[in-house]
PAVOMI-120943 format. One record per residue: x, y, z of N, C-alpha, C, CB in turn; residue in one letter. Coordinates in steps of 0.02 Angstrom, whole numbers, plus 50000, padded with zeros to 5 digits. Each point is the difference from the previous one (the first is absolute). Glycine has a CB too. Layout:
REM residues N
XYZXYZXYZXYZa...
//
This chain:
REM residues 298
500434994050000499575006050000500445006250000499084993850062x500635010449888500625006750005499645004550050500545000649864x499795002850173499805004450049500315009949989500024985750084x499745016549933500285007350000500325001549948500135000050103x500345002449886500475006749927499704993949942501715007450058x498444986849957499824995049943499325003149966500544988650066x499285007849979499144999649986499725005949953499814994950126x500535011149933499805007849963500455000549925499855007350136x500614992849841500264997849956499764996949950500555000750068x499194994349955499594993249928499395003849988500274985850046x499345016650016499435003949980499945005949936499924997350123x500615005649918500315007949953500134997149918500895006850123x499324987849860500234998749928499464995449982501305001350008x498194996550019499494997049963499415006149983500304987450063x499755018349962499635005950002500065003349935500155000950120x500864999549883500225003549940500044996449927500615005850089x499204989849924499934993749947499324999249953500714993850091x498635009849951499524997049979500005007949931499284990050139x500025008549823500005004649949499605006850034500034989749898x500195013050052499855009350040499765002249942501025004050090x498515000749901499595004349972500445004449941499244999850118x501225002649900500175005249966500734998949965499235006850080x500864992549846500574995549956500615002850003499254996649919x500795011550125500755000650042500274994950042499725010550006x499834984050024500254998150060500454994749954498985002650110x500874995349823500704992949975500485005249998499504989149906x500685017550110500745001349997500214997650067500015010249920x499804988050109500184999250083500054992450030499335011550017x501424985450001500314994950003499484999050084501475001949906x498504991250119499814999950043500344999350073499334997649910x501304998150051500545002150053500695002449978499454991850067x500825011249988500765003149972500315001750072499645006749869x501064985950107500405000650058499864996750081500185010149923x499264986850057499725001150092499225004750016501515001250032x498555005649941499345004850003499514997949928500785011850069x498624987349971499514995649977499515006249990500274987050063x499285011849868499785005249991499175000550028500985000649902x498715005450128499314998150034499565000449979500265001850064x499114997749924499435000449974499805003649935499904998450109x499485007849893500085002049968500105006649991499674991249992x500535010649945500145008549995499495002450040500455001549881x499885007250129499905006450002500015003549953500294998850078x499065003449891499895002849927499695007450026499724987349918x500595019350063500195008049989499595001449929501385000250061x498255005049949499845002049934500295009049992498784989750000x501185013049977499885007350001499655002950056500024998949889x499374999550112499305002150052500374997250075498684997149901x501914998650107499694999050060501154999150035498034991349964x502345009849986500804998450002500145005750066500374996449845x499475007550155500115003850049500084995850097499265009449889x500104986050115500074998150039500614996150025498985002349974x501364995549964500574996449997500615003050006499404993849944x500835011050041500485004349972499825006950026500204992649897x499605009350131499525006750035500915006249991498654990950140x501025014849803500445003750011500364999849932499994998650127x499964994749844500404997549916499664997749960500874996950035x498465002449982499664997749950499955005649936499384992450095x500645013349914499805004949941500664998049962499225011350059x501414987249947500574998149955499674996349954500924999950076x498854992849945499904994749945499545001749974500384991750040x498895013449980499635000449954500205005749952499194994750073x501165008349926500295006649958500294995849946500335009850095x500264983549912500014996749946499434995249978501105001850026x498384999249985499574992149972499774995050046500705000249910x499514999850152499674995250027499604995549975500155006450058x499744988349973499294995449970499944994050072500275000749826x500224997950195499724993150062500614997850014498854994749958x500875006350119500694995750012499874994350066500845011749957x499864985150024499764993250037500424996150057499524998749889x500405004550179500374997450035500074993250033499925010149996x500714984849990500014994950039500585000950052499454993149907x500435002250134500444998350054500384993050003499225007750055x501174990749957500634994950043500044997350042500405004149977x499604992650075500155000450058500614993350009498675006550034x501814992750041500264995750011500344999150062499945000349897x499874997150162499964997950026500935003650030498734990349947x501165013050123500745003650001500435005949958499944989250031x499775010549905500005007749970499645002849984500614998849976x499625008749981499325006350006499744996549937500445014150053x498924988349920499615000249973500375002549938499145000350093x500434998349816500285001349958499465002549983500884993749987x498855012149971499295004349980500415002049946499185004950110x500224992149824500205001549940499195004349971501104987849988x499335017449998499515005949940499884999949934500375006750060x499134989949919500024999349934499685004749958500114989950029x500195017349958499475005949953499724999749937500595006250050x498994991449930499974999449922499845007549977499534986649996x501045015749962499835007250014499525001649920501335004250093x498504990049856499595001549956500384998549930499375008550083x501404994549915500284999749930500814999250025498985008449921x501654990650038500515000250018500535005650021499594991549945x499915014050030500375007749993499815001150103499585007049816x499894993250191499805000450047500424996550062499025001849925x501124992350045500214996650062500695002850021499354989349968x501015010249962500825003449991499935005750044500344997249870x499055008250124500165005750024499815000350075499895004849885x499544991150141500235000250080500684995050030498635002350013x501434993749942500894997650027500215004750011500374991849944x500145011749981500195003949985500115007950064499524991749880x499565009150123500025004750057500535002550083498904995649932x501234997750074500435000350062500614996250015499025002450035x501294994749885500484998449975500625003250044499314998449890x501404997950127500595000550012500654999049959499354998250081x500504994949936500474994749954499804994949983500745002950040x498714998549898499794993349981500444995249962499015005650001x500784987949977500374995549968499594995549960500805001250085x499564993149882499374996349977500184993250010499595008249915x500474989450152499934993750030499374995849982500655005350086x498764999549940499414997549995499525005349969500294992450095x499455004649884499365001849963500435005349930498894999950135x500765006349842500275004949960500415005450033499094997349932x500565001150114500705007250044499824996550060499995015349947x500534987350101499734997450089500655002950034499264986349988x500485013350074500565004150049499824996950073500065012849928x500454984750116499994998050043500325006050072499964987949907x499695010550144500285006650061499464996150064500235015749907x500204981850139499954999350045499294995450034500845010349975x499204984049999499304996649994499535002149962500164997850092x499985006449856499625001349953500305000549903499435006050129x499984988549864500184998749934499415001149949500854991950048x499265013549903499645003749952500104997649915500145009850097x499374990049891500124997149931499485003649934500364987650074x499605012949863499355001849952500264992149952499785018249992x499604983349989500084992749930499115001149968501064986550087x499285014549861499285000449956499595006050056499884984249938x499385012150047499705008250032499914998850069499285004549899x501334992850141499814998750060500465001950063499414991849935x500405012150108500665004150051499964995950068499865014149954x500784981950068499974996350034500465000150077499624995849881x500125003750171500505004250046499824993950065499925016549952x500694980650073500104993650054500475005350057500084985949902x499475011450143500165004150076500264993050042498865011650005x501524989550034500284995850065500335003250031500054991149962x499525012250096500355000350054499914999350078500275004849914x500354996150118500505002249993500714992349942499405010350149x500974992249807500244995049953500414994950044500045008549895x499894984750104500564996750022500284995849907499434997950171x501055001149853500504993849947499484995949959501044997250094x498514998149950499684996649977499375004449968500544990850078x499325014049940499425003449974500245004649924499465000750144x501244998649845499865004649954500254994349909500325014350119x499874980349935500244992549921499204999349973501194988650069x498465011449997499214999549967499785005449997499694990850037x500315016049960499845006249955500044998349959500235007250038x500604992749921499994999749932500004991749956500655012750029x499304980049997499694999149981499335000549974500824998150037x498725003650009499235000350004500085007249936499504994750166x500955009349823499655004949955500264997849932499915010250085x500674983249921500234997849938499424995549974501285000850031x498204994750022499804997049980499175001549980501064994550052x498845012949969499315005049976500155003349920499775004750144x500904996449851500165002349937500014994649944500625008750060x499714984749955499554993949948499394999549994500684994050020x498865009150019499234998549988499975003149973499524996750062x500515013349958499595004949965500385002349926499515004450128x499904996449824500345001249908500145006050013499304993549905x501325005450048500525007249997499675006349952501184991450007x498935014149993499945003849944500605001049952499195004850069x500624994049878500495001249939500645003750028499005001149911x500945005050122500745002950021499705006250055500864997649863x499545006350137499965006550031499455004049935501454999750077x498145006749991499775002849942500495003849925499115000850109x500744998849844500215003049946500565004950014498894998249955x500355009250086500415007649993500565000050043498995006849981x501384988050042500375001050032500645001249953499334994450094x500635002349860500435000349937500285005749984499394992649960x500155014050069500045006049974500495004350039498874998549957x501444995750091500415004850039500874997449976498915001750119x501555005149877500574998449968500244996250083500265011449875x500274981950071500144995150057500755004450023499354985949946x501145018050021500455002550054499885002850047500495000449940x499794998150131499975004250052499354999550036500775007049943x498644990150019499534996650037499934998050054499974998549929x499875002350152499994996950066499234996650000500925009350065x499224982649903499474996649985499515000650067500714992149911x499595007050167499455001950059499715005350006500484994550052x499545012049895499675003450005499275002649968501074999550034x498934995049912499634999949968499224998850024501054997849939x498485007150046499214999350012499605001249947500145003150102x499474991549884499604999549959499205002150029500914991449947x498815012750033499204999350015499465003349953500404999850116x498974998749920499395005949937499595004250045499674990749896x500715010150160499655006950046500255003450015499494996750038x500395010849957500375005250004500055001250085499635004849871x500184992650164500494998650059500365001850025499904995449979x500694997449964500594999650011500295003349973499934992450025x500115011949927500275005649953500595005150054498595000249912x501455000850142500425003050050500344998050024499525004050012x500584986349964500524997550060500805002250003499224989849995x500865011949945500625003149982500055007750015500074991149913x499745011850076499875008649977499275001450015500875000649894x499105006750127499145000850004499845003449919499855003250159x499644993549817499835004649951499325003149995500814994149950x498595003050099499495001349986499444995750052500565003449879x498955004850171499624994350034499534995849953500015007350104x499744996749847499554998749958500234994749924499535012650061x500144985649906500154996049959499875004349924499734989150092x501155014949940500145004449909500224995749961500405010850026x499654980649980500564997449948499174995449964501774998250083x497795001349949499354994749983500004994649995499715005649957x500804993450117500314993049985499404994250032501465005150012x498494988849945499284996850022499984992249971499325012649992x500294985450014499864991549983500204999849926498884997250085x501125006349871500154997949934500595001849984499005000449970x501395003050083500925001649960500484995450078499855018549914x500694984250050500514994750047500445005350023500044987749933x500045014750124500615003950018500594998250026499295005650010x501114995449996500864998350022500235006350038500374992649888x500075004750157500355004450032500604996250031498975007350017x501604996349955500784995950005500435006350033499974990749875x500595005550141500735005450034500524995549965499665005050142x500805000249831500654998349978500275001150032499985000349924x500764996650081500895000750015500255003449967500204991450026x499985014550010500535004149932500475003950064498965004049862x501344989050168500545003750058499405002850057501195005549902x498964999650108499705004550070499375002349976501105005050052x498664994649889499285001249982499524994850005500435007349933x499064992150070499394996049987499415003649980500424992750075x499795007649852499425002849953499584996050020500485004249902x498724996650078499364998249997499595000949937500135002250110x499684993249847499654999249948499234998450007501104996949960x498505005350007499504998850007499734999049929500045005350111x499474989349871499824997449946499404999849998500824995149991x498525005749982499524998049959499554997749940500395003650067x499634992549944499704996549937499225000049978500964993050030x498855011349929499165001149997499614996149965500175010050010x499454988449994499454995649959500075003249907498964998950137x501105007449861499735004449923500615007350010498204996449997x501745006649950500545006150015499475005550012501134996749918x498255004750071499685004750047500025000850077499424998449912x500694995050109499895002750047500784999750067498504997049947x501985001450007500665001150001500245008749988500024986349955x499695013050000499895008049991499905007550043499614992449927x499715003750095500105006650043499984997750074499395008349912x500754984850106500594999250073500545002349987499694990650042x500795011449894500525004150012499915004749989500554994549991x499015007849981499845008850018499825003150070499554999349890x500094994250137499985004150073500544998350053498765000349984x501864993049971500405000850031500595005450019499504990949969x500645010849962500055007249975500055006650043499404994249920x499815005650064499655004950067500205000550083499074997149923x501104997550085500174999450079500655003350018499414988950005x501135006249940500525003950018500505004249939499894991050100x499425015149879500365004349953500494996849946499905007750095x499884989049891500294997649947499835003349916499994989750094x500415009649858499665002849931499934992849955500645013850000x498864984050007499434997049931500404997149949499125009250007x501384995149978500414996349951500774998850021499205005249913x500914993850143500394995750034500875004649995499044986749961x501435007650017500585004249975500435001750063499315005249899x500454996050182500305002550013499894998950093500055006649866x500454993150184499854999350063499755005150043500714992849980x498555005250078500285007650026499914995350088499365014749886x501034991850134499974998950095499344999850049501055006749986x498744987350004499364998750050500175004750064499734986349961x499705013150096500015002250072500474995150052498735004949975x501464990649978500264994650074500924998949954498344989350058x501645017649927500795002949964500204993649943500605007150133x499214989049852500074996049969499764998049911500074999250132x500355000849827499785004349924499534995049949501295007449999x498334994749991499454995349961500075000249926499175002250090x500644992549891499755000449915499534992449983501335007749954x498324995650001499354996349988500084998949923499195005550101x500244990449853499934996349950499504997549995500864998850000x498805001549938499484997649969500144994849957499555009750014x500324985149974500284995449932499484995449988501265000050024x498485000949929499184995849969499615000450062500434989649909x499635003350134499685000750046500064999650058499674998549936x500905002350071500544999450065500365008650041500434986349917x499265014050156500225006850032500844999050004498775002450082x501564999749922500784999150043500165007350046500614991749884x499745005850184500065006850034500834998250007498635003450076x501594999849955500784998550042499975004950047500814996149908x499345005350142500195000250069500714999550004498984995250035x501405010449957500704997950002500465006250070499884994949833x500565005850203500155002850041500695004949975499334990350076x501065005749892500615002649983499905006249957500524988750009x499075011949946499685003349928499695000749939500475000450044x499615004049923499524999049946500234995249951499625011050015x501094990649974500304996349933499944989050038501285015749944x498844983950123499764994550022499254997349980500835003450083x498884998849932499375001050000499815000049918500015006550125x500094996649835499934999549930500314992049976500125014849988x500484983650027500164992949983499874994050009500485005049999x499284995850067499544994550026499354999549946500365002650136x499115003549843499415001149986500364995149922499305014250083x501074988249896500284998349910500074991350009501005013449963x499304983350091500044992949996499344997050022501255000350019x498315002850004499304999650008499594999549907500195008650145x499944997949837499465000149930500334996649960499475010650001x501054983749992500504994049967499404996350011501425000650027x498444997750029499644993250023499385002949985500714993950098x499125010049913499265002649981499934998549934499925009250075x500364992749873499984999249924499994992949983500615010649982x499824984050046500254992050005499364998650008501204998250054x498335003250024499634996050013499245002849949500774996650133x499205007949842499395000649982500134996249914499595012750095x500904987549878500224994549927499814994150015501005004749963x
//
């Protein structure tokens, strides 16, 4: 007769074994390592993520949200393993809440992922995936990243990274700085440019926001990609507008935060630069920008 940790144990994996409602749960192994997985999800919608996340929920819905699905671990003598499964709707989406709070990612697992301190983060296809244990021991973190090696064989990949990322020149690039999103939001995480939404940035375009290496500088690029050139159009006219800029480009001038700007229109693509050193900086950056701009719209 099995008695106690046993018993609870055999229970816990005949639980996680049986079939479950909702066709996220075949990404989810039933055991790993020892921590046995429990019942069933915790399913988040929009209407109700807050309760979960109280304080962060407006992040994931600004990219797309759609459901999310929390399971748990357990094992007998260590902490607990709680895995977040975001389906954030599409792959751009998912990239860009990774992306959002990015360090030093890598690509161990999944399409990008980054590991820090009992916590292991991952995107793959349209899905943002984030494994908690703590406080971390040894044994808790061989089964982190198995368990996220073995969620990333379940869940289908997306073809690659989004596209517009293409649009950014790869010298001097500081790939962790990169943010992708479609709410004007985030449009300040770099530089302030606007409480209001002068760029019209929204569900149908893709924005970027990068920092280069150039020694003691860290320029800031900013990218948009519009659905049509109308309405590319006059987001850079009122980008323009904000910071005195002239319409037909040509030339840098000194924002309020001393730092020298220049902007670009190209079919359907905004380009800004944010540069500190100067104008003629600031102009060169913008020129290896409208290279790739011209590349990617051929």
């Amino acid at each position: 007769m099995v008695k106690g940790a046993g018993c609870i144990c055999i229970l816990l994996l005949t639980i996680a074994m049986m079939p479950l409602s909702s066709s996220e749960n075949i990404f989810f192994p039933a055991v790993v390592r020892g921590w046995v997985l429990t019942s069933e999800p915790e399913i988040y919608t929009p209407e109700n993520l807050y309760e979960y996340i109280d304080g962060a929920s407006e992040l994931y819905i600004s990219y797309g949200f759609g459901k999310l699905f929390t399971r748990r671990y357990l094992k007998s003598g260590q902490p607990d393993i709680t895995v977040d499964l975001f389906d954030m709707g599409d792959a751009g989406s998912a990239f860009g809440i990774f992306a959002h709070s990015q360090e030093n990612p890598g690509k161990e697992i999944g399409q990008d992922s980054e590991y820090l301190d009992g916590l292991l983060r991952f995107w793959q296809g349209r899905y943002y995936v984030s494994l908690l244990c703590s406080p971390e021991t040894p044994e808790s973190r061989l089964a982190l990243m198995e368990l996220g090696r073995r969620l990333s064989e379940k869940i289908p990949s997306a073809a690659s990274r989004p596209r517009a990322l293409s649009l950014l020149p790869p010298t001097g690039l500081l790939a962790a700085s990169i943010r992708f999103f479609q709410h004007h939001v985030w449009q300040n995480t770099y530089v302030f440019i606007s409480s209001g939404n002068v760029l019209d940035i929204g569900p149908d375009c893709e924005a970027i926001l990068a920092k280069y290496d150039q020694g003691e500088q860290r320029p800031v690029v900013l990218l948009v990609l519009y659905a049509d050139r109308a309405i590319a159009k006059r987001a850079f006219a009122g980008l323009c507008s904000r910071f005195n800029f002239p319409l037909n480009g040509g030339e840098a001038v000194q924002s309020a935060d001393k730092k020298y700007f220049a902007a670009v229109l190209e079919k359907r693509i905004v380009a800004a630069v944010w540069h500190g050193a100067g104008a003629e900086q600031a102009l060169e950056l913008l020129s290896a920008l409208q290279k790739t701009m011209a590349a990617f719209e051929n």
